[in-house]
C-alpha positions, 0 to 999 in steps of 0.5 A: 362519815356521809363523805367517806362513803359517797368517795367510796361509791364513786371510786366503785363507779369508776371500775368498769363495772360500775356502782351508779348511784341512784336518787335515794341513797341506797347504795350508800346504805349498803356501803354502810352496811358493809364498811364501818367508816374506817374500813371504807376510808382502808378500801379508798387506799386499796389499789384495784390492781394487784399488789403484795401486802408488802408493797401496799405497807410500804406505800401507805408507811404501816409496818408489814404485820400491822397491814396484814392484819387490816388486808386479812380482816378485809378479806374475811368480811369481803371489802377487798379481794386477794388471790394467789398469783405465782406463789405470792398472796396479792389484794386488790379493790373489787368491784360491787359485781362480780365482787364485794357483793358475792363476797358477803355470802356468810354475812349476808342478812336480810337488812342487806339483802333488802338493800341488795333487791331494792338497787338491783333493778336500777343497778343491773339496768345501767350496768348492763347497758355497756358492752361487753358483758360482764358474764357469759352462758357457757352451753351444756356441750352434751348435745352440741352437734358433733361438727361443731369445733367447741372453743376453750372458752365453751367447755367448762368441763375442760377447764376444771379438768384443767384446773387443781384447786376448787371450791364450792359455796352456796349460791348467794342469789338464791341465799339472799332470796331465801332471806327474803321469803322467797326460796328456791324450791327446784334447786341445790344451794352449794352449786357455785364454784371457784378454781384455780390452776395452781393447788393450794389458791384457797387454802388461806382464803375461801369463803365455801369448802374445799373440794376435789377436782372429782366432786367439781365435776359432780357439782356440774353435772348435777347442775346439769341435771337441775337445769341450771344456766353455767355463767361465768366472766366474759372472756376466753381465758382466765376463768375463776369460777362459775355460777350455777343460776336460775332464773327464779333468784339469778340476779343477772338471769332477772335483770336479762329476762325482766330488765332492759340490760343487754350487757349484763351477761352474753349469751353463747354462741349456740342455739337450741333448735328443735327437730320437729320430726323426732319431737314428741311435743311433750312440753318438758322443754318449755314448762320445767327447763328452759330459764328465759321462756324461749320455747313456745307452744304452736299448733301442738308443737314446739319451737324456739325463740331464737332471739330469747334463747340464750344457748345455755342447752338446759332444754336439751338433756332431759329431752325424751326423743333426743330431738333438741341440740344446740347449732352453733350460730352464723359467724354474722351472729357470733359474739367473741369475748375479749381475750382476758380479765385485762382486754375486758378491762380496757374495753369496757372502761372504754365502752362506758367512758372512764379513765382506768383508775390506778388509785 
């Protein structure tokens, strides 16, 4: 049994985001927690490039209704990913994040949530060492400088605006978090959303409600007004979703802020700074907005650190005076993603020395 799940482990290390394995076990024991030795052996057989459940039955000789059966109860317990894509329902293995993690959001407990905190730091730590990034700060773009051109990539309100399906879900840090006695006070749950170009992408799978173009875009700007980062993947287009964290339960904002994981998410291509003529040395900045403590206190005015900011804009709309907005960063300075879920793909198996696993 031990073996089915070790092979699981590594073929989870094997996807570019990695699953490291670590001295104690633990991420076995969530494996085990998550898998019973016969789904675990199902998930060894699921490609992580996508496939239609016909095309998997054929490849491991079951009849049709028999697979659709095990592929739809993967997906409902989160083992497995499916999406719709051009019409035709396709799965596919994930990785452990973004992925099978976030997928346990209604089975999460606080036996795996422990689980979850104790191999974060060793996980976050060494996913986080390759490039590129697995997330990305998408900027507030209300008090991007007007001059600015703004990127596909950089407006999430655009992209919803874009998009026909959507849903909401709770957030599954501050969830696991909760669990463990330590909820966040400050913020909503249901914050985090998906979305899709097509209607109907979650009308046979969806792990939060189903919700309207016009309600997503309220779920952002209450984000907004909470003082919440917008993370989503790192690439300029393909976006699915976007999570609404803070830096009290985000585990990627955590293992930025308090790990040595510099790939972990990338930060935008902005920068607050603050104009020390209209700035009314209020505080609200430092103290109740920005998430990773890059606004400090100097001689009764405020300035910006700029090699911790992440150019998320948090800082910038609760400002009384108007006086911080985002610049965008010199060209030097400038971190383009790749262009898609593939690019990234190729690119960071590439960057952590990996074959691209087929099967």
């Amino acid at each position: 049994m031990n073996d089915m799940y070790n092979r699981l482990a590594t073929k989870l290390d094997q996807l570019p985001n990695g699953y490291p394995a670590t001295e104690s076990g633990v991420e076995l024991k969530i494996l085990q927690k998550i898998f019973t030795p016969e789904e675990a052996e199902m998930a060894l057989k699921i490609r992580p490039i996508p496939e239609p459940a016909e095309a998997i039955a054929e490849r491991l000789g079951k009849p049709l209704d028999e697979m659709q059966g095990i592929l739809d109860d993967m997906v409902h317990k989160g083992q497995i990913g499916s999406a719709n894509m051009k019409g035709q329902q396709v799965y596919m293995l994930v990785p452990f994040i973004v992925g099978i993690f976030e997928f346990q959001l209604n089975r999460l407990d606080k036996e795996l949530a422990d689980l979850v905190e104790q191999y974060a730091p060793f996980l976050m730590t060494t996913v986080g060492k390759f490039p590129p990034a697995v997330m990305r700060v998408v900027p507030i773009n209300a008090q991007i400088e007007a001059q600015h051109e703004v990127h596909r990539y950089e407006d999430l309100k655009k992209t919803i605006q874009e998009s026909k399906s959507f849903q909401v879900m709770e957030c599954i840090c501050r969830k696991e978090r909760a669990l463990q006695g330590h909820p966040c006070k400050k913020h909503s749950t249901e914050v985090c959303m998906s979305f899709a170009k097509h209607e109907g992408a979650f009308d046979k799978y969806h792990m939060g409600r189903i919700i309207s173009k016009d309600e997503a875009l309220r779920v952002l700007d209450l984000s907004e007004e909470e003082g919440l980062v917008h993370c989503t993947y790192n690439v300029q287009s393909g976006q699915m979703f976007v999570c609404n964290c803070c830096s009290c339960c985000c585990g990627i904002l955590r293992g930025i802020k308090h790990f040595n994981a510099p790939h972990l998410m990338a930060k935008s291509n902005f920068v607050a700074f603050i104009d020390q003529d209209t700035c009314a040395a209020c505080g609200t900045c430092a103290d109740e907005r920005c998430p990773m403590s890059a606004i400090v206190e100097e001689d009764g005015s405020y300035r910006v650190q700029t090699e911790r900011c992440i150019g998320c804009g948090v800082c910038t709309n609760t400002c009384p005076t108007s006086a911080i907005a985002l610049v965008r960063k010199p060209e030097s300075d400038q971190d383009q993603p790749p262009d898609n879920i593939v690019d990234w793909y190729f690119k960071r198996a590439n960057s952590r020395g990996i074959q691209i696993a087929v099967d």
